[in-house]
ZAMARGU-4260 file (C-alpha; in steps of 0.2 Angstrom, whole numbers, plus 5000, padded with zeros to 4 digits):
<rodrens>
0) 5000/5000/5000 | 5007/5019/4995 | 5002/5036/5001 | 5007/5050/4994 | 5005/5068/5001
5) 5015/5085/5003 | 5026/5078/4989 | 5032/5063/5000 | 5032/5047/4988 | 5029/5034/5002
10) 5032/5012/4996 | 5035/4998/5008 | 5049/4985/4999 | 5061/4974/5004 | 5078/4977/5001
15) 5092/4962/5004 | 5109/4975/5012 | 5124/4971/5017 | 5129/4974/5035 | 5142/4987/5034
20) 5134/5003/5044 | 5130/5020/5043 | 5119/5022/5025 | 5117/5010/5016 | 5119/5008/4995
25) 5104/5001/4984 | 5103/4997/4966 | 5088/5002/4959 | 5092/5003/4940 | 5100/5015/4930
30) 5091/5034/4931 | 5090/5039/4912 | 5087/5057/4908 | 5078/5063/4891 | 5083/5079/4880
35) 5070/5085/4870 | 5070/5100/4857 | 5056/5104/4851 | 5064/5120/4844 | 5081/5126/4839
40) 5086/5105/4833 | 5098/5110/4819 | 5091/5123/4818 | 5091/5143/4823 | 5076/5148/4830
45) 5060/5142/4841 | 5071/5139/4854 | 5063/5127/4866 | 5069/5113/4875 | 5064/5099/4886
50) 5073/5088/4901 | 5065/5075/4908 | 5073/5067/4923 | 5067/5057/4938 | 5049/5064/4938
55) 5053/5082/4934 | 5053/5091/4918 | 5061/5108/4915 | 5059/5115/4898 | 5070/5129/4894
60) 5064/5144/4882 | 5049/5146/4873 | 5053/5155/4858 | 5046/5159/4840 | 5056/5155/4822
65) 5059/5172/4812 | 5058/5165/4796 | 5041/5156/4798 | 5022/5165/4802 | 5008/5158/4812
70) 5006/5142/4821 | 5021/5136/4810 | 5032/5147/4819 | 5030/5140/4836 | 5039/5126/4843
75) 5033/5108/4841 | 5023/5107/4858 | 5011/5093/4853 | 5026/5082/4856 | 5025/5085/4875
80) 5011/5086/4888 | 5012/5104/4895 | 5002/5099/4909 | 5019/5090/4916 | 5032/5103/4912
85) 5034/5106/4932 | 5047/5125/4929 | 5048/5136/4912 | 5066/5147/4911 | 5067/5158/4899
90) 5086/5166/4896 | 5083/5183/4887 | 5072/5192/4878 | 5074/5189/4860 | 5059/5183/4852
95) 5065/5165/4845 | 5069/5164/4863 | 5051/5170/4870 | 5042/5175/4856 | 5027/5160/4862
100) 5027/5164/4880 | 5009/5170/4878 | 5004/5155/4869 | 5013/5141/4880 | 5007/5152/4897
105) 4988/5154/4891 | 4983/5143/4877 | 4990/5127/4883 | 4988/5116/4901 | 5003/5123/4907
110) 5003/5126/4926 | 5021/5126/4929 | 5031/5139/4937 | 5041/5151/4926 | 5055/5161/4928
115) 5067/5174/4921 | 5078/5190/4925 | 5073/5206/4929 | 5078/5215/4911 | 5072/5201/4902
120) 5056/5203/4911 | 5053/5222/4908 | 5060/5221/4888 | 5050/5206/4885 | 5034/5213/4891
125) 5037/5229/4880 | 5043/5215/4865 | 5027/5204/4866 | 5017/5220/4867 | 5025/5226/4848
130) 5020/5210/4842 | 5007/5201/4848 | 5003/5194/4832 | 5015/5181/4823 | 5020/5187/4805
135) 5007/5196/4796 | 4986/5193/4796 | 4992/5173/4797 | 4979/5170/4810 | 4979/5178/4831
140) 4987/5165/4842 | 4985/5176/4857 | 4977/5193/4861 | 4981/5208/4875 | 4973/5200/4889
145) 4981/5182/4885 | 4997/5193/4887 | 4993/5204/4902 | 4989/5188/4910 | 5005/5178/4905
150) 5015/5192/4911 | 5006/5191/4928 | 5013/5171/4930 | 5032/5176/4926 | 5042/5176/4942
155) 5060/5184/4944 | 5074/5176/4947 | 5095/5183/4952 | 5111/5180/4944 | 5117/5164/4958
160) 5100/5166/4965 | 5097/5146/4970 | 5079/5142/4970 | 5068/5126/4972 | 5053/5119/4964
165) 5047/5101/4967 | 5065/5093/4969 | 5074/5104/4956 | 5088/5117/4961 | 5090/5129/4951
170) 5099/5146/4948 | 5107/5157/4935 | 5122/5164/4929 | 5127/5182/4916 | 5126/5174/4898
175) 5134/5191/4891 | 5125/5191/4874 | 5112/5204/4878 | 5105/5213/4896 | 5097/5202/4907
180) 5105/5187/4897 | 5105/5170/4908 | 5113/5153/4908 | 5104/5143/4918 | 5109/5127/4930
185) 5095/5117/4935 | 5101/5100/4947 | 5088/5084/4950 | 5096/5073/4960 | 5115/5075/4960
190) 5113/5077/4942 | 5118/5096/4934 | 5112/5101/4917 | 5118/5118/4912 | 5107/5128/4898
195) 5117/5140/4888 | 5104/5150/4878 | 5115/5164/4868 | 5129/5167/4876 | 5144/5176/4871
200) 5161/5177/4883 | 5168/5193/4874 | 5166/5206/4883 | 5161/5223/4873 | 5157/5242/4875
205) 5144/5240/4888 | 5141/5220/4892 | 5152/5210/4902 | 5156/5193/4894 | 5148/5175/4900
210) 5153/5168/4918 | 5161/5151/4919 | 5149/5140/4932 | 5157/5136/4947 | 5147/5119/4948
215) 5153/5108/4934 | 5137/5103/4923 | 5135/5084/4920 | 5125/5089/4905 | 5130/5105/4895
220) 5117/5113/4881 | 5125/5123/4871 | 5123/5135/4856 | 5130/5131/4842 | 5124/5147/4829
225) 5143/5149/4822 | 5148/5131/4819 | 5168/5133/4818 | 5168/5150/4815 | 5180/5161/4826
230) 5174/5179/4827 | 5187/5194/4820 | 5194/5206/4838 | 5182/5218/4842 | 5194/5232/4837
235) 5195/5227/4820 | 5175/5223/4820 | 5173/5240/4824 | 5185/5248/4813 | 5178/5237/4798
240) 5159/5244/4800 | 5162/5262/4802 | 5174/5262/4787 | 5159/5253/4776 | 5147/5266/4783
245) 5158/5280/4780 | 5164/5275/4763 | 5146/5273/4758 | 5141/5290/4763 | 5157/5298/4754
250) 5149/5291/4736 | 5132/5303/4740 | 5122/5285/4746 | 5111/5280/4761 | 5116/5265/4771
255) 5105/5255/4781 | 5106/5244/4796 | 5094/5231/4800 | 5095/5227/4817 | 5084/5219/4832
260) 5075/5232/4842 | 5084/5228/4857 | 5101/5218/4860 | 5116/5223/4845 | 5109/5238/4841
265) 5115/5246/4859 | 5131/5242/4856 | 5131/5250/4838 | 5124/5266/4843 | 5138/5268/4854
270) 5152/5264/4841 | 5142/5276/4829 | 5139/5292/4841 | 5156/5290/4846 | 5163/5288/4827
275) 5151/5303/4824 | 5159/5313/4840 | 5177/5310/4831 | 5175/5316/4812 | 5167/5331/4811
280) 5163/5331/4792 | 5150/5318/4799 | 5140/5330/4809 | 5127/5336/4795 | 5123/5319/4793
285) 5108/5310/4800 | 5110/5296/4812 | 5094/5288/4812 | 5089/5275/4824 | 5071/5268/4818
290) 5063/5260/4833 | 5051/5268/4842 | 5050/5250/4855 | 5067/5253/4858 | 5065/5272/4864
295) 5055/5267/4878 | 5066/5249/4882 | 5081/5263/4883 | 5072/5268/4899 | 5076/5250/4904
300) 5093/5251/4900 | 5097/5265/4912 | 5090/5258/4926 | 5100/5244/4925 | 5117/5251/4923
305) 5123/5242/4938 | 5122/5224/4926 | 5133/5231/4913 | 5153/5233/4913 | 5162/5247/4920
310) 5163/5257/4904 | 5144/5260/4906 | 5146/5261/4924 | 5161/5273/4927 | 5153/5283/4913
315) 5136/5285/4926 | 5147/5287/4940 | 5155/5304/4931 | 5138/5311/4929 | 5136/5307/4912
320) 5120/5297/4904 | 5131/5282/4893 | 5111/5283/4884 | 5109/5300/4881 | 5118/5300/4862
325) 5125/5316/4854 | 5122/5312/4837 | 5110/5298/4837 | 5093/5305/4831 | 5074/5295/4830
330) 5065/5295/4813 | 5053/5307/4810 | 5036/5301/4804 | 5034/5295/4786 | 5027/5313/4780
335) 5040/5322/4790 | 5055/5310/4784 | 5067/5317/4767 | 5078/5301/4762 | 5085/5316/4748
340) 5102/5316/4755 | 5116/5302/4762 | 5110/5296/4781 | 5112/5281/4790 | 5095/5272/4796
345) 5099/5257/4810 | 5081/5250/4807 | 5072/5234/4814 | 5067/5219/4812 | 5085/5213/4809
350) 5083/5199/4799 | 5072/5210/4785 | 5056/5201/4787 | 5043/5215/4788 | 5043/5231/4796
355) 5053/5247/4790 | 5070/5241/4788 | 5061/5228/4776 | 5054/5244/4765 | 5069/5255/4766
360) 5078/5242/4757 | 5067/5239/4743 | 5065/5258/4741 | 5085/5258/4741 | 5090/5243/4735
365) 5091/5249/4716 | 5103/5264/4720 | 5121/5258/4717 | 5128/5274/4727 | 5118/5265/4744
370) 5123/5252/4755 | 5117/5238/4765 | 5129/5234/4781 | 5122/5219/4790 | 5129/5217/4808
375) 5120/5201/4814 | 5117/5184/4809 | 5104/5178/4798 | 5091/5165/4799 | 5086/5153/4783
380) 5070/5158/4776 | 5073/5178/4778 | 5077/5191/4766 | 5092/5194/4775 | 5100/5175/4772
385) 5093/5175/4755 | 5105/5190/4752 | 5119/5180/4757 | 5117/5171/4736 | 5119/5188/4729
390) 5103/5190/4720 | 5101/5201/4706 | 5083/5205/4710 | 5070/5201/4726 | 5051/5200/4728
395) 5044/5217/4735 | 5031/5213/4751 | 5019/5219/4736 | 5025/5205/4723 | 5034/5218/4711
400) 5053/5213/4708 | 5065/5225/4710 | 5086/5225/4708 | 5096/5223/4720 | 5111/5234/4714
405) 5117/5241/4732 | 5132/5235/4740 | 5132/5221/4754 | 5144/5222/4767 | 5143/5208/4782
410) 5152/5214/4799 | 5145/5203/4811 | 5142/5210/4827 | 5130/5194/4836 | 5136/5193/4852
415) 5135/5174/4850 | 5150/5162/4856 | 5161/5156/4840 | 5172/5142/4839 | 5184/5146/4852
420) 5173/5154/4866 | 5164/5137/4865 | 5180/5127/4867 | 5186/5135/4879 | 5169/5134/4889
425) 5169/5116/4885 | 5185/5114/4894 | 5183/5124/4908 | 5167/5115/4912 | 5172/5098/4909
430) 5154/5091/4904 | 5151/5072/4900 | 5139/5073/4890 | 5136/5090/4876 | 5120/5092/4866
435) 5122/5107/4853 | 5107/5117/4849 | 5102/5134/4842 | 5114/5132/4824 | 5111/5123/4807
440) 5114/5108/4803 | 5130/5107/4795 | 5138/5121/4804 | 5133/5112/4820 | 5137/5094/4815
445) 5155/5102/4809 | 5157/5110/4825 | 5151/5093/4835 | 5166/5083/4825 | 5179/5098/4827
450) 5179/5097/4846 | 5175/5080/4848 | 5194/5078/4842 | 5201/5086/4856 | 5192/5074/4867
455) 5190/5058/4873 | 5175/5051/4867 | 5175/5040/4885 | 5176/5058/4893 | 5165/5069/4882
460) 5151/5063/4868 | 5145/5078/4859 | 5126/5078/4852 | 5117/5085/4838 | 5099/5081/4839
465) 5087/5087/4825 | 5068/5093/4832 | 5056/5081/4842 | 5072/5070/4841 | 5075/5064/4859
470) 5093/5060/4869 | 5092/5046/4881 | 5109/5049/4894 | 5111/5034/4906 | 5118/5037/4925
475) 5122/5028/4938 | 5107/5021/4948 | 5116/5018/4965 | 5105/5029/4978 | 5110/5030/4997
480) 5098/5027/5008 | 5097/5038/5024 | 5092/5023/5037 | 5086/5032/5052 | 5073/5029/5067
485) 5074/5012/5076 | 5079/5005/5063 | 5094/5010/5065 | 5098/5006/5082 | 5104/4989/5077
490) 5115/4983/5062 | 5104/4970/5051 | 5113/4955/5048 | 5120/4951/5033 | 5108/4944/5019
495) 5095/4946/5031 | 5078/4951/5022 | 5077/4971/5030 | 5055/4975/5028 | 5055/4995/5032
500) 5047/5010/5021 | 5056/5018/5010 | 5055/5038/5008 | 5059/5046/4993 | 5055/5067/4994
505) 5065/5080/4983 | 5075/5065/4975 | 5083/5058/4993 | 5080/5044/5001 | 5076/5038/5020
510) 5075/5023/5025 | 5065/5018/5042 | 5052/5008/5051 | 5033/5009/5048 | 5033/5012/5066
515) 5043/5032/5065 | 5033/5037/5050 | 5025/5050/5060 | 5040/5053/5071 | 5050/5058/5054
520) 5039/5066/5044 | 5020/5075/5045 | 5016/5059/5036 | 5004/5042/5045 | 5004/5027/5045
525) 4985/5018/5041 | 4982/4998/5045 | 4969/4990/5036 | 4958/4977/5044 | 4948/4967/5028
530) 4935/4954/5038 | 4927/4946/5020 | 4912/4936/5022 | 4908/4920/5010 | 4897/4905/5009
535) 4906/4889/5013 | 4895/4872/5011 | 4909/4860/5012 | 4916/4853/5028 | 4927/4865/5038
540) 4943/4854/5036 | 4943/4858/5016 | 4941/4874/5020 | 4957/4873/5031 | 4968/4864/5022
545) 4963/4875/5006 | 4968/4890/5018 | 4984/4880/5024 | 4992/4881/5008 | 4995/4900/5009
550) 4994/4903/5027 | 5000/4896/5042 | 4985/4889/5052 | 4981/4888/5070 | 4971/4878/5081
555) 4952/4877/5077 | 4943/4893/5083 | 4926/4891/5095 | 4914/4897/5078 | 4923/4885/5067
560) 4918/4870/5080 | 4899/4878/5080 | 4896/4878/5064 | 4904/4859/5060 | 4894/4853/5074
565) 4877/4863/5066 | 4882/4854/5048 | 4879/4869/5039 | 4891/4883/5027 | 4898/4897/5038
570) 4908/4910/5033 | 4922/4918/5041 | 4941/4925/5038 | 4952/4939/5046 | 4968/4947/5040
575) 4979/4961/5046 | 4995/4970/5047 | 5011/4965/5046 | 5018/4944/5039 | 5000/4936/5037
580) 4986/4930/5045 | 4974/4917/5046
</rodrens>
C-alpha cells in the first residue's frame, strides 16, 4: 500500500543490504534522463527545450522561428504534455527565445512555474506587446489580455540566486550576449544540466562577457549558431563597420542597418555616436535609429546600469548618461521623413522580414551609390539570408521585383559564442555529455566533429539532435539510503531480508520503520483490517487445508467448532498487518 501527500512518495519494499553501517547503498536501475528539442534541433530559431529526469521536467525557452508565420512558427509542443512541464526558464528576451510565451502560458495546460531575470522581464513585456501577432494577418494565436495575464505568472529570478521547485535546484548565471542574458543550471538529484541560451564570453562596450559556472554541469546545452567560426577582435570589427558606413556616405548614398530592436543595436549606437563625435565632416549627417519600442526599452537600460561593465558604469558614476547619444537621432514620421540626402538608418526587424527596415531596402536597394551593412546573423528563410546568394533581384512585400544593385557588406556583430569561446567553455566545464542546439545543421554537426577531436569520446560525447528527436543519457542508479529511526539502532545481519518503508522526497532517500513514520515526517501510517464474508457448504477441514496452503493455520477457533457441529456453510476470515494472517 502507498500514500502520497505533501510531495512525500511513500512504498514499503524489501531490500536484501549488506551489514556494513552507517547508509546503506541500493541498486535500483539506471536513472535515464531525456533531451528533448522541440525547437532550435539543427536549427536557429524556436528555441525550446525539454529535460525529463526522475519525475521532473524543465523546459528551457519558449521561443518563436523568424523566418516562419503563424502556428508554424511555434515550437513543436504537441510532442510533450504541457500539463507536466513542472518549471519554464526563459534566458533573454529575444523573440525566438520568447516569442510563444503567451501561447505556452495561456493557450496550453501549462501550470508550471516560470522564471526569468529582471531586464528580460521588463524588455519582454514591452517586445510581446509590439508583436502580439506572429508574421502578418496569418491568424491571432493570442490577444492583450492572454498577454497581460501571461506576464502576471512570470516570476524573477537573480544571477546565483538558488531556487527550488518540486525537487529541482536551480539558479542562473550572466550569459553576456544581451541585458538580462541568463545561463541557467538546473540539478535533480545530483545530476547538473547547464542551459546556455545565447551566450557570448567577449566582453564589449557595455556587456560584460559570460561567467564560467562554478558547479561543473553533468549535462552541458550549448549554442551552436557559428559552427567553427572564430569571430574577428572587436577592434577590428569596429573599425571594419564604420569604414563601410563611411565610405558609403562619401559616394552621396544611404546606408541602412537592419537590426533587432533591442540587443546589438545598443552596442552599435555607441560605436556610431562616438565615430560621429570623432569626424566632424560627419556631423550634418543623420544618424537615424528607427525603433520607436526601443525608445521606451532605453528607459530599461538606464535603470539597469549596475548589470553592465564598467565602461557603462564609470561613465554614470562621472555624471554622464552612457544613453543619452549626441548624434543619434529618432526617425521622423513617414510625411515628415526626406531620404534626399546620404544618412544612415539602423532600422528593425534585423533579419528584414517585415517592418521598416524591410521597406527602406526595397526603396534603396536599386541605387548603386547606397549600402546595406548587415551586423547580425541571419536565419534561413529571411530576406536577409537569402542575400547572402547575391541576387540580382528580390520580391517586393507587394509582389513587384526590384534590383538589387546596392552593395552588401557583412560585419557581424551577434554577440554569440564562436568556435573558440565554445571550446574554451567546453574545457573549463568539463561536461560528459554535450547536446548542441540553436545552429544549422552542418555548421553544427561540423562543430560537433571539430571538438569531439580534442576529446576523449570516454570523457566527452558531443550531440546534435534534430527537432522532436530525443537523447536518452544513462547514469548511475546507485542511491544512498538515509536509514534512520529504530531501525537504525541495530546493524541487520548480513543477507537478512530488511521490511521498512522507504522515503523518497525531493529525490533523497530515507529509510526507516513503519513504526517512525510520524515521528519523521508530518506523514501516518494507516492499518487495514479486511474481515470478508463467504458461503462455505463443504466441511470446515477443506476449508482449512485449502487456507493451509498459503497461510500458516492455528488451532480450530470456537465458531469453526459451532458451525461443523450445526452441519451447515459458515463463513468467516480475518487478515491484518504486518507477515500474514489466518
Amino acid at each position: 500500500l502507498a500514500y502520497a501527500a505533501r510531495r512525500h512518495t511513500m512504498s514499503s519494499t524489501t531490500h536484501t543490504v549488506a551489514a556494513s553501517g552507517g547508509p546503506q547503498e541500493v541498486r535500483l536501475g539506471e536513472d535515464v534522463m531525456t533531451v528533448l528539442p522541440l525547437g532550435s534541433g539543427c536549427e536557429v530559431g524556436r528555441s525550446a527545450v525539454v529535460v525529463k529526469f526522475k519525475g521532473s521536467t524543465v523546459m528551457f525557452d519558449c521561443g518563436v522561428h523568424p523566418g516562419r508565420t503563424g502556428y508554424d512558427a511555434l515550437p513543436f509542443f504537441d510532442e510533450i504534455d504541457p500539463t507536466e512541464v513542472d518549471l519554464l526558464l526563459v534566458t533573454h528576451f529575444h523573440m525566438d527565445h520568447c516569442g510563444a510565451l503567451p501561447f505556452f502560458l495561456q493557450k496550453t495546460g501549462f501550470g508550471g512555474r516560470t522564471f526569468m531575470t529582471h531586464p528580460t522581464k521588463a524588455v519582454c513585456k514591452l517586445l510581446l506587446h509590439d508583436s502580439v501577432k506572429i508574421g502578418h494577418d496569418d491568424g491571432r494565436m493570442w490577444d492583450e489580455a492572454d498577454l497581460v495575464a501571461a506576464m502576471d505568472r512570470i516570476e524573477l529570478i537573480n544571477y546565483h540566486q538558488v531556487l527550488s521547485h518540486k525537487g529541482i535546484r536551480f539558479w542562473c548565471y550572466n550569459a553576456g550576449h544581451v541585458l538580462g542574458a541568463a545561463m541557467f543550471m538546473i540539478e535533480v538529484g545530483g545530476v547538473r544540466v547547464l542551459y546556455t541560451g545565447d551566450f557570448s564570453r567577449q566582453p564589449d562596450r557595455h556587456l560584460l562577457g559570460a561567467e564560467t559556472p562554478t558547479d561543473p554541469p553533468h549535462v552541458l546545452i550549448v549554442e551552436s549558431t557559428y559552427g567553427v567560426m572564430s569571430h574577428e577582435p572587436r577592434e577590428l570589427r569596429e573599425l571594419r563597420f564604420t569604414a563601410a558606413v563611411h565610405a558609403i556616405l562619401q559616394r552621396g548614398g544611404k546606408c541602412l542597418i537592419p537590426v533587432f530592436a533591442l540587443g546589438r543595436s545598443q552596442e552599435l549606437l555607441l560605436i556610431l555616436d562616438a565615430y560621429w563625435r570623432d569626424h566632424p565632416e560627419l556631423h550634418k549627417v543623420p544618424l537615424y535609429y528607427a525603433s520607436g519600442i526601443a525608445k521606451r526599452c532605453m528607459r530599461i537600460y538606464q535603470t539597469y546600469i549596475n548589470m553592465m561593465n564598467e565602461n557603462i558604469r564609470d561613465a554614470h558614476a562621472t555624471g554622464r548618461n552612457p544613453w543619452e547619444f549626441e548624434f543619434v537621432r529618432n526617425l521622423p514620421s513617414s510625411a515628415q521623413f526626406n531620404d534626399s540626402q546620404p544618412m544612415v538608418v539602423m532600422a528593425s526587424p534585423g533579419m528584414l522580414q517585415q517592418g521598416l527596415s524591410r521597406e527602406l531596402f526595397e526603396l534603396w536597394c536599386s541605387d548603386r551609390r547606397n549600402g546595406l551593412v548587415m551586423p547580425g546573423y541571419s536565419v534561413v528563410g529571411t530576406l536577409a539570408n537569402h542575400l547572402l546568394s547575391e541576387p540580382k533581384e528580390i520580391q517586393t512585400s507587394g509582389g513587384d521585383w526590384v534590383a538589387v544593385n546596392l552593395t552588401i557588406t557583412y560585419v557581424s556583430f551577434s554577440a554569440h559564442s564562436d568556435f573558440t569561446q565554445t571550446s574554451e567553455f567546453i574545457s573549463a566545464t568539463r561536461p560528459r555529455h554535450v547536446i548542441h542546439v540553436h545552429g544549422g545543421e552542418e555548421e553544427m554537426k561540423r562543430l560537433a566533429r571539430a571538438l569531439a577531436k580534442q576529446y576523449n569520446p570516454k570523457e566527452v560525447e558531443f550531440l546534435t539532435p534534430q527537432n522532436c528527436q530525443p537523447v536518452q543519457l544513462r547514469f548511475p542508479g546507485e542511491k544512498i539510503a538515509r536509514v534512520v529511526g529504530s531501525l537504525a539502532e541495530e546493524e541487520p545481519s548480513d543477507g537478512a531480508p530488511l521490511e521498512a518503508l522507504l522515503l523518497l522526497k525531493e529525490n533523497k532517500y530515507t529509510l526507516l520503520a513503519p513504526a517512525d513514520l510520524h515521528t519523521a515526517t508530518d506523514l501516518a501510517t494507516t492499518r487495514l483490517l479486511q474481515r470478508p464474508r463467504f458461503r462455505f457448504e463443504r466441511p470446515p477441514a477443506a476449508l482449512l487445508s485449502a487456507v493451509g496452503r498459503i497461510f500458516e493455520v492455528g488451532p480450530p477457533q470456537p465458531a469453526l467448532l459451532l458451525a461443523e457441529e450445526g452441519g451447515g456453510g459458515g463463513g468467516g476470515g480475518g487478515g491484518g498487518g504486518g507477515g500474514g494472517g489466518g
